[in-house]
N, C-alpha and C positions, 0 to 999 in steps of 0.2 A: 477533414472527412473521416468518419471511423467507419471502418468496415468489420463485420460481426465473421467469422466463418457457421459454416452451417453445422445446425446443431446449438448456437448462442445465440441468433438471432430470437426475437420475442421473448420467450419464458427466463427466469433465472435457472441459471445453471450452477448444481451444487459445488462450494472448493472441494477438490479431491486432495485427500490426507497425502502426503509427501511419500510414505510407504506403501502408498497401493498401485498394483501392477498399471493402473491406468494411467497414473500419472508422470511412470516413468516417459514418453513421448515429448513430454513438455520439460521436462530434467534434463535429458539429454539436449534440447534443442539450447536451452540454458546455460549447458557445458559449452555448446558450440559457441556461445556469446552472439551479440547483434539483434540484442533484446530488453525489454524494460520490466525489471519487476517493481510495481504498485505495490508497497507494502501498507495496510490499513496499520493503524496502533495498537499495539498489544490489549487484554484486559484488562476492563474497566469498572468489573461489577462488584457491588456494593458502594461504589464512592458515591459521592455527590453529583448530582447535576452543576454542570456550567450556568454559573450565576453572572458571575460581573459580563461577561464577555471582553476579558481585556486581553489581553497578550502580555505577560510579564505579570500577571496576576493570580499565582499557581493557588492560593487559598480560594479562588473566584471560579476556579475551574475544575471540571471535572480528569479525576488524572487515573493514573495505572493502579489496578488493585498489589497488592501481594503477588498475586496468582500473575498479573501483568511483568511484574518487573522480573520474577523470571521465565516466562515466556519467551521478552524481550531477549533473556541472555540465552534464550534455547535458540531463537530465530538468527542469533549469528552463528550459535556451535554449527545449524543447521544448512546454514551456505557453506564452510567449510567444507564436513561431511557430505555431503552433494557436489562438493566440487564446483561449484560456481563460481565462474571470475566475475568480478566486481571491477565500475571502471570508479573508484576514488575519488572525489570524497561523494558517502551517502548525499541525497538533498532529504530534509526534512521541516517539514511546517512549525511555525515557532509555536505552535500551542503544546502545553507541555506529557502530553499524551505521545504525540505524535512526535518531537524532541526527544523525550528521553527514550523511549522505547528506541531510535535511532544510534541514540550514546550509549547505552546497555547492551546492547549487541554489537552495534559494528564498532565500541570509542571514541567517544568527543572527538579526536586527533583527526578521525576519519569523515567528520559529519559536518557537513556547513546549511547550515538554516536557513532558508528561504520565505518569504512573504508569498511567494508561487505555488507553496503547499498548503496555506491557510483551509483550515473549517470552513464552510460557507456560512456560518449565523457570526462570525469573526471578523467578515470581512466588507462588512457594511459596502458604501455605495464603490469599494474598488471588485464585486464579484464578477462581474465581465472581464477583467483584467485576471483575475485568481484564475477565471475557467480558461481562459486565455492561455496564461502559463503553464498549466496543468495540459492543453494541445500540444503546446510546445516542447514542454520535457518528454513527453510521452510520443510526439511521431517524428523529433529533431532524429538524425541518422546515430548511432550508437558506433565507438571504437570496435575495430574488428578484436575477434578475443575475449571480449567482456561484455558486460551487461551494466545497463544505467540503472542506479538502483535509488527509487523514489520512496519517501515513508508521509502518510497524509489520512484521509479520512473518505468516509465510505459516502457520505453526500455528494460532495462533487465526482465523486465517480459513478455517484447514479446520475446524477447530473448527463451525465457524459456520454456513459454506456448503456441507460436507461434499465429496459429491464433484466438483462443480461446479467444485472449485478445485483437486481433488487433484491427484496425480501430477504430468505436465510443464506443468500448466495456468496455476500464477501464479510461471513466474519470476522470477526478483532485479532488480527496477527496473521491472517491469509493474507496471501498476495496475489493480485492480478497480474500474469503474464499477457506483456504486450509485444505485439512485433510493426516498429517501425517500417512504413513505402518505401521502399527506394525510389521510388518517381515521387514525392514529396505529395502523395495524393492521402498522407493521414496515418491513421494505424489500425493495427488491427487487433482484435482481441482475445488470445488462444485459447485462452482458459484461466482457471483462479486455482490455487493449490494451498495446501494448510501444511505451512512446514514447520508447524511446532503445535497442536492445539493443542487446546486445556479441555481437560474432561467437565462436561456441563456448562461452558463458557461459550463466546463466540459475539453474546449481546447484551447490553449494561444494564439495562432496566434500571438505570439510576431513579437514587429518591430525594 
């Protein structure tokens, strides 16, 4: 069950840049840990469109621009600097958008890849299972202290969270902050925050 607070129910709600007063509320609850940040994939624009649709198929697929891959290494300086515990290792979707942006910031050492984060056009007739696991990373109970930290793609989270996330709301490299039930009744959706953007960035417009 996901539960919207008021204010996100219906409309998309914009990410708020990591340094604006409004989004210190969600930083701090962050600090306290007992939380999930959704991290979509860094920048992607100018590259190609996903062609094969294969997994392990990085010429086939659409991947991080320039501008993406440091992004990517801004978005771990950026949990440091914010102070955010992380509970170890990252989970990230094996397509390689969504992979590397995961190993650029937090370290290979740090990140174990999951079939749970897949793309939905990736993940053919298992996407009831993908959306499945995506419930489950996202309302399982979190270690006290930290935060579980997800890196994946912005469909199944509209999937998910509908329009809360639609349209300009979870750009390439924001994160959706989630706060798991403790009565196991779902999660819920704080807000979305941009803790590293790129200026003019956000959506691929791939060709």
């Amino acid at each position: 069950m996901l539960l919207l607070p008021h204010g996100l129910a219906g409309a998309a709600s914009a990410a708020l840049p990591a340094e604006a007063p409004e989004a210190g509320p969600l930083l701090a609850r962050l600090r306290a840990g007992g939380l999930v940040l959704f991290l979509r994939h860094a920048d992607t624009r100018g590259e190609n469109c996903d062609r094969s649709f294969r997994i392990g198929d990085r010429a086939g697929q659409r991947n991080l621009s320039p501008a993406g891959h440091d992004q990517a290494r801004r978005l771990g300086a950026a949990l440091v600097a914010h102070g955010i515990p992380i509970a170890w290792p990252a989970l990230a979707g094996p397509v390689f958008r969504a992979r590397d942006t995961a190993e650029l910031a937090f370290g290979a050492d740090r990140v174990t890849v999951t079939d749970g984060l897949l793309a939905d056009d990736y993940a053919g007739d298992r996407l009831a299972w993908v959306l499945a696991e995506h419930r489950r990373l996202l309302g399982a109970p979190v270690p006290a202290g930290a935060n579980r930290l997800l890196v994946g793609h912005r469909t199944p989270a509209i999937m998910l969270f509908g329009q809360a996330v639609a349209g300009d709301a979870f750009p390439e490299g924001a994160a959706l902050i989630v706060e798991p039930r403790r009565d196991g009744a779902g999660f819920a959706l704080l807000g979305i925050v941009a803790l590293a953007p790129v200026p003019g960035g956000g959506f691929h417009g791939c060709g």
